[in-house]
C-alpha positions as CSV (number, residue, x, y, z in Angstrom):
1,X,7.9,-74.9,30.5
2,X,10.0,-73.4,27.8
3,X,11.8,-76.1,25.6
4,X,15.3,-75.0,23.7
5,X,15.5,-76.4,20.4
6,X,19.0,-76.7,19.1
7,X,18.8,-77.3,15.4
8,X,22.2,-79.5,14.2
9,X,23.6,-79.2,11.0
10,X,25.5,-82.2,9.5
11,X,27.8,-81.5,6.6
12,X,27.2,-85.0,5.1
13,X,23.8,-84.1,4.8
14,X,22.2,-84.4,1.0
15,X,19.7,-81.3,0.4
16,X,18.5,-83.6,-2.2
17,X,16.4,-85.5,0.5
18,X,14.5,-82.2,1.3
19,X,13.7,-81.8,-2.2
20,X,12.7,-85.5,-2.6
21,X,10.5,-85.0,1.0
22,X,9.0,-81.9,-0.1
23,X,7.6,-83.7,-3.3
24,X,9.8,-81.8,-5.8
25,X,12.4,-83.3,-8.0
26,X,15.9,-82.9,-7.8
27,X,17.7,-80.5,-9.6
28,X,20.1,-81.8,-12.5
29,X,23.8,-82.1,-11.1
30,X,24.4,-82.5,-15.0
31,X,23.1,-80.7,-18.1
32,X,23.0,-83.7,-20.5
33,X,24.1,-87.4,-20.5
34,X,25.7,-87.2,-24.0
35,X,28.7,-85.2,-23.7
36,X,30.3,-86.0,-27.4
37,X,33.5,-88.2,-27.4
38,X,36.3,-85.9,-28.9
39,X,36.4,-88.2,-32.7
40,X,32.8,-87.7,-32.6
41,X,33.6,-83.6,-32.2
42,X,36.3,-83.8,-34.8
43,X,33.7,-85.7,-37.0
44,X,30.8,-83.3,-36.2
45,X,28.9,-81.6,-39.1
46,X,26.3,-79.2,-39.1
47,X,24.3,-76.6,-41.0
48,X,22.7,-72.9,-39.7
49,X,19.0,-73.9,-39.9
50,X,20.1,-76.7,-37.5
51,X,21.8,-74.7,-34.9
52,X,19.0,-72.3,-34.5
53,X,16.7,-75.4,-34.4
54,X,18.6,-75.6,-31.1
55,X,18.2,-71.8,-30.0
56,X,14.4,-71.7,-29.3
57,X,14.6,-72.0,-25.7
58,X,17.3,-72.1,-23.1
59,X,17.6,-75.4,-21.6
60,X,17.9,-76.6,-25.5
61,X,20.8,-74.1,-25.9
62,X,22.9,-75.0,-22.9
63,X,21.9,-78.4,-24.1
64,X,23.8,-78.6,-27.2
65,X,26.7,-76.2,-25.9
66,X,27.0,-79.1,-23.4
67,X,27.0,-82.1,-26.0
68,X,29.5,-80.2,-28.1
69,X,31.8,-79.4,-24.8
70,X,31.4,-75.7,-25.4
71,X,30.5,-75.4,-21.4
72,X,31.3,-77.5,-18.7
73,X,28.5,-80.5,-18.1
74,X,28.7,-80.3,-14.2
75,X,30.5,-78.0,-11.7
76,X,31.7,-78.3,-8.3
77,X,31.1,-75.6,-5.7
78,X,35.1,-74.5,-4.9
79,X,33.4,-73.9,-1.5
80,X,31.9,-77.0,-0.3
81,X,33.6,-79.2,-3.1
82,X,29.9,-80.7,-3.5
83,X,28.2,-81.2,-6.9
84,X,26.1,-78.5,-7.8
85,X,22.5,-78.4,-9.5
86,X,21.4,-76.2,-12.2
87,X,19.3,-73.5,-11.2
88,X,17.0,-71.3,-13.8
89,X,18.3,-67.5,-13.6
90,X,16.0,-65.3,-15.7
91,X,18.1,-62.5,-15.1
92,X,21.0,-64.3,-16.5
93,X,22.1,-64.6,-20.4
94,X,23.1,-67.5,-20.7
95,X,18.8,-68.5,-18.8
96,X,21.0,-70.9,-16.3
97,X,23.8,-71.1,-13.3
98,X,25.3,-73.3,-10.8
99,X,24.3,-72.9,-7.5
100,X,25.4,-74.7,-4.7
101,X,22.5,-75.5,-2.2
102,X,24.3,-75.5,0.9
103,X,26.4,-72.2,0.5
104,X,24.5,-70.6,-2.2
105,X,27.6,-69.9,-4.1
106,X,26.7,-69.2,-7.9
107,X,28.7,-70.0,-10.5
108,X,28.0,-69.2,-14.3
109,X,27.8,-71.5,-17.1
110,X,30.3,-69.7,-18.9
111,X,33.0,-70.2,-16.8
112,X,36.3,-71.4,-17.8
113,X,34.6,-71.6,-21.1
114,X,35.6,-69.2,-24.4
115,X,32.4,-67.5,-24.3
116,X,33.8,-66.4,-20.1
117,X,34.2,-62.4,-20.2
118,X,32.3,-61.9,-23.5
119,X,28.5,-59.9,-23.4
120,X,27.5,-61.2,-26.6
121,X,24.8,-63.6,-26.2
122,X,26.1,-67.1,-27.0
123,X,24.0,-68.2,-29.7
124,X,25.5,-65.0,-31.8
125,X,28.6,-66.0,-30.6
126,X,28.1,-69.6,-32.2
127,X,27.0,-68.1,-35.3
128,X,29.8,-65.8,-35.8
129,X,32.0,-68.3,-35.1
130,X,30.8,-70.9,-37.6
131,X,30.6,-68.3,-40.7
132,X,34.2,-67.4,-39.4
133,X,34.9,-71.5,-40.0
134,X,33.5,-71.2,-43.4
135,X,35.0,-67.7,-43.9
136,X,31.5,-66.3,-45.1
137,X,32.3,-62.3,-45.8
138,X,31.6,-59.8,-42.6
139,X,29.0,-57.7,-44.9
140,X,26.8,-61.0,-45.0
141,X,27.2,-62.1,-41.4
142,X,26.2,-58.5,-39.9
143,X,23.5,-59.0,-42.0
144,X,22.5,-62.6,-40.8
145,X,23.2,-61.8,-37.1
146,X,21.7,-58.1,-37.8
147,X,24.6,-56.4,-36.1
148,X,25.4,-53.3,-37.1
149,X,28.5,-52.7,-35.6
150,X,31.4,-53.5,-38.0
151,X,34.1,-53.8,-35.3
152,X,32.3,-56.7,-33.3
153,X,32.4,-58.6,-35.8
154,X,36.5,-58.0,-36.5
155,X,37.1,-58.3,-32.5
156,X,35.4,-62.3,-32.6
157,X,37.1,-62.9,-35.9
158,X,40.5,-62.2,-34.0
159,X,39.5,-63.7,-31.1
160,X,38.5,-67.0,-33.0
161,X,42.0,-67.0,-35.0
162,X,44.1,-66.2,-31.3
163,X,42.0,-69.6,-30.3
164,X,44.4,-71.3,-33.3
165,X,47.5,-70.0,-32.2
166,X,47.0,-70.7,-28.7
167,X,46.0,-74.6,-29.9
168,X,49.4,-75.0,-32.1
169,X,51.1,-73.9,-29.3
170,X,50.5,-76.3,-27.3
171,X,51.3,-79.3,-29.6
172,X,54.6,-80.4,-31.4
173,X,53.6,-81.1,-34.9
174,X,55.7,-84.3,-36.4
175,X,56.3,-84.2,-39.9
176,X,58.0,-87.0,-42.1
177,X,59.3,-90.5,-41.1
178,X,58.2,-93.4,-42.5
179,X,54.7,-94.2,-43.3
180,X,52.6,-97.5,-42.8
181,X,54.5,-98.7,-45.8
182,X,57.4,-98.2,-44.2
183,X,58.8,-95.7,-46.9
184,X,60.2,-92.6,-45.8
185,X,57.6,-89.5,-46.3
186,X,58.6,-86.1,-48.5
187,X,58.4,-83.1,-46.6
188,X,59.0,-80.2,-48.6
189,X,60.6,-77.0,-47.1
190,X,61.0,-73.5,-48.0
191,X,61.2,-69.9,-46.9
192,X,59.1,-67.0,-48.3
193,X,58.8,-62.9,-47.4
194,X,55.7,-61.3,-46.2
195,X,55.3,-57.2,-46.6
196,X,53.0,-55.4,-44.7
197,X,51.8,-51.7,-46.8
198,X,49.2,-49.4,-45.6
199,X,46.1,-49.5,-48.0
200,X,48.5,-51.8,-50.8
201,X,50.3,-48.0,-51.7
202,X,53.1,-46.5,-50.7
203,X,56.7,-48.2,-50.0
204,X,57.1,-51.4,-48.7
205,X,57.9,-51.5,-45.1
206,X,60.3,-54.1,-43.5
207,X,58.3,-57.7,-43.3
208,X,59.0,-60.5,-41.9
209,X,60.3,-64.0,-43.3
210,X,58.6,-67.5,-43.0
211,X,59.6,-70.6,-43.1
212,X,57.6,-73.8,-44.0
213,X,57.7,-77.1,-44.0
214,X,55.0,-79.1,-46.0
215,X,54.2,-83.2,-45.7
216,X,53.3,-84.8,-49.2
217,X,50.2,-86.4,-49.1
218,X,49.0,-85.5,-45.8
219,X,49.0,-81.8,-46.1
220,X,50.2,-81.8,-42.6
221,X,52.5,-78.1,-42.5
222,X,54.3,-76.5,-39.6
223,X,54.6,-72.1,-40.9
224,X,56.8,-70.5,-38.3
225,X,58.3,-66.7,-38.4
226,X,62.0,-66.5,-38.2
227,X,64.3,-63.3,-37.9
228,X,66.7,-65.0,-40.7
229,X,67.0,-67.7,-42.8
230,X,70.1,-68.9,-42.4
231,X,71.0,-72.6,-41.6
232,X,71.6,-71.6,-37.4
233,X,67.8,-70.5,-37.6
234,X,66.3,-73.3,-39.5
235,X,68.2,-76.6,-38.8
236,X,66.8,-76.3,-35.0
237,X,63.3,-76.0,-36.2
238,X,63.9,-79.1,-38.6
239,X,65.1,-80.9,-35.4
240,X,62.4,-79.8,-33.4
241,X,59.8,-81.6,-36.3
242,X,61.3,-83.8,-38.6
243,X,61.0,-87.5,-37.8
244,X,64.1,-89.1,-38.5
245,X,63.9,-91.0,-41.8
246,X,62.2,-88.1,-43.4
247,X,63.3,-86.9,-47.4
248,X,63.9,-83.8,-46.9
249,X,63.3,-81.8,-50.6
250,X,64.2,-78.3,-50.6
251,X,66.0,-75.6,-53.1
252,X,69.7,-75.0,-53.6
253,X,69.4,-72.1,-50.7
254,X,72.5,-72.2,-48.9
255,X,70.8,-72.6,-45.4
256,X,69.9,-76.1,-45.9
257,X,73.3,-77.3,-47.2
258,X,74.0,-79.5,-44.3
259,X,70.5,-80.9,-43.9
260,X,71.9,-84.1,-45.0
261,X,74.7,-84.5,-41.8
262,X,72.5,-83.0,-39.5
263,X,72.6,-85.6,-36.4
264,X,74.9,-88.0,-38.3
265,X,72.4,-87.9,-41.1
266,X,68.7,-88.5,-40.0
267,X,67.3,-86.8,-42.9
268,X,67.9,-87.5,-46.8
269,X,68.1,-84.5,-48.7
270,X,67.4,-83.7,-52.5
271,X,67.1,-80.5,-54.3
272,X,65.7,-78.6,-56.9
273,X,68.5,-75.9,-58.2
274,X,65.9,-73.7,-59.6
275,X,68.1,-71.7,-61.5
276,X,68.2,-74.9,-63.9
277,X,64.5,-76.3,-63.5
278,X,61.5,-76.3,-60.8
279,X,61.0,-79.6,-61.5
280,X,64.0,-82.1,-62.3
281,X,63.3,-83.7,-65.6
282,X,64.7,-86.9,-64.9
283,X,63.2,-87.8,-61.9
284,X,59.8,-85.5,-62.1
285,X,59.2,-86.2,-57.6
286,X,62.5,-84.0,-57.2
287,X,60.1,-80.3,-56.7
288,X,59.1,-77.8,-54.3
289,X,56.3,-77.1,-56.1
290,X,53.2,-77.9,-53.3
291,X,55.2,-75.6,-51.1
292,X,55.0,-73.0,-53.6
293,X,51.8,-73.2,-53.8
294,X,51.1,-73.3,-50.0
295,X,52.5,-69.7,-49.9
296,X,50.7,-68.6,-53.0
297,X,47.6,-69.4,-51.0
298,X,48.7,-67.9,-47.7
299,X,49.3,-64.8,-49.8
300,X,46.0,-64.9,-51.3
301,X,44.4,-65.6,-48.5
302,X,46.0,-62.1,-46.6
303,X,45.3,-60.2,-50.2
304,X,41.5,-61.0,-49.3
305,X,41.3,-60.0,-45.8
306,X,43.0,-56.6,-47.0
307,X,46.3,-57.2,-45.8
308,X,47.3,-57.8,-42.1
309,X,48.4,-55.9,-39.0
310,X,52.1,-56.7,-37.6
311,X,50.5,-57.5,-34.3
312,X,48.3,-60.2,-35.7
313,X,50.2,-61.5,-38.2
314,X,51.4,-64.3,-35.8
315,X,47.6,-65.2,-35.3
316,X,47.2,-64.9,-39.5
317,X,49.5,-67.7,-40.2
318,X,48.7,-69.7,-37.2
319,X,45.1,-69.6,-38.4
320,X,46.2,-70.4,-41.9
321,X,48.3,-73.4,-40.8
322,X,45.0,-75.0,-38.2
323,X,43.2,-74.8,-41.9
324,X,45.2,-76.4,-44.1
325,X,45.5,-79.5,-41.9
326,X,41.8,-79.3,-41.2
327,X,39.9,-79.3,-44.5
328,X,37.2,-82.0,-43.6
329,X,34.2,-81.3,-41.0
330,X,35.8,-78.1,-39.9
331,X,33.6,-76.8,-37.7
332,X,33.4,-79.6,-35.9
333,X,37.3,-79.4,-35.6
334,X,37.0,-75.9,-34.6
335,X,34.6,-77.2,-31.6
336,X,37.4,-79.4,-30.5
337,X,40.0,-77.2,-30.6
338,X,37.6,-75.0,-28.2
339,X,37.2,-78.0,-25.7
340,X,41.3,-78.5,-25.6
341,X,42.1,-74.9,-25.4
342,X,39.2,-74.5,-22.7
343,X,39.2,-78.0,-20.9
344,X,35.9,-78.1,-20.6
């Protein structure tokens, strides 16, 4: 007598419980359990000898690119909307995937992460990226990483800086108000020219003008390109991120004339008629002079990276401006600047 068997398949099912019957253990649904809070990110610090420390095998790796929310911790088939496990690919950089058990869908670690796309091997990827935070020179990273390819190393260093303009894009920067004292807060402003020439020879070609907007004692700056400085271009980008209350202290340039009746007067204004004295000798707060210097070092900074193109030079001063705010455990800040851009 020949018995059908009709083998049922319930949806609800965990695959788990095969694993558990078979005697083998489950597979992780998650990489690590200590997925660092974003003020212990921004806090991070770290030096190379410890990073490689971390390199030596794969599950270490993905390990600490999970704890420092460089890759997602878990993943959920977009199939069967079920957690999935890790599962060890050997033919795989990155040594790991998802893979969901019931549809055998497989999804790679470096999904909807920075490092998606990229062929570089991730740990290289780390390193360039934290001699980039430290701005070590190209000539001694190729060496470190032995590549010998000079243009990888300028395609990650503009693919690190794009990460910066692409994170002060997304935020409104405040500047000014009142502080916990309630006193009002100096922001300085100003507006300098940046020339582009091939090779520092030749005639200067048509640049581009900047204008900037400096907090005292925070260091807190907003840089943004304008076509013209003129009081139509600038008073909407004061608007946009100057508190009221704010002391606004700028020259005698005849684009912020009105600062002071701008919205019935939210801002105080003084100035510095430089034509007289950079610094007023009667009342030696009345300056531009940290502004001055913030373009002095944005100029100095370019000098050293041999000038810029026109099509970066958005990313350049973006880049510039993520620094200047973030001068304490910067690579650390750089992490979660990754894990906002990248959601992971």
């Amino acid at each position: 007598m020949h018995t059908e068997v009709i083998l049922c398949y319930d949806v609800n099912y965990d695959v788990s419980v095969v694993d558990k019957m078979a005697g083998r253990p489950r597979a992780p649904r998650v990489i690590c359990n200590n997925v660092l809070p974003h003020i212990n990110l921004q806090m991070f610090d770290v030096i190379p000898r410890d990073i490689y420390q971390q390199m030596t095998d794969d599950m270490s790796w993905i390990t600490w690119l999970a704890e420092h929310r460089l890759i997602r911790n878990d993943s959920q088939c977009a199939v069967c909307l079920q957690a999935m496990p890790l599962t060890r690919r050997q033919n795989r950089g990155i040594g790991y995937d998802w893979m969901c058990q019931r549809c055998n869908t497989h999804t790679s670690l470096k999904t909807g992460s920075f490092f998606a796309n990229t062929r570089l091997d991730t740990r290289t990827i780390v390193m360039l990226m934290y001699y980039w935070v430290y701005a070590v020179k190209c000539s001694h990273v190729m060496l470190f990483e032995n590549i010998t390819d000079w243009h990888i190393i300028v395609d990650y260093n503009n693919f690190f800086r794009v990460e910066c303009q692409k994170w002060i894009n997304q935020r409104q920067v405040q500047l000014g108000g009142f502080d916990v004292n309630g006193q009002p807060v100096v922001v300085e402003v100003d507006e300098s020219y940046f020339f582009h020439r091939k090779y520092h020879r030749g005639r200067r070609q048509k640049g581009s003008w900047v204008f900037g907007m400096l907090e005292r004692g925070s260091g807190k700056c907003w840089l943004e390109i304008v076509p013209r400085r003129n009081a139509a271009t600038l008073e909407p980008i004061m608007i946009n991120h100057l508190l009221p209350g704010t002391v606004v202290m700028s020259d005698a340039w005849g684009g912020y004339a009105n600062v002071g009746t701008i919205n019935n007067g939210v801002y105080m204004h003084e100035v510095i008629v430089h034509a007289h004295d950079f610094v007023d000798p009667l009342r030696p707060d009345i300056h531009t002079q940290r502004i001055e210097g913030l373009w002095m070092q944005v100029k100095r900074k370019l000098r050293y990276q041999s000038g810029t193109s026109r099509e970066l030079f958005r990313s350049y001063i973006a880049e510039f401006q993520w620094r200047y705010s973030h001068k304490e455990h910067t690579f650390g800040q750089y992490l979660d600047l990754l894990s906002e851009n990248y959601n992971v």
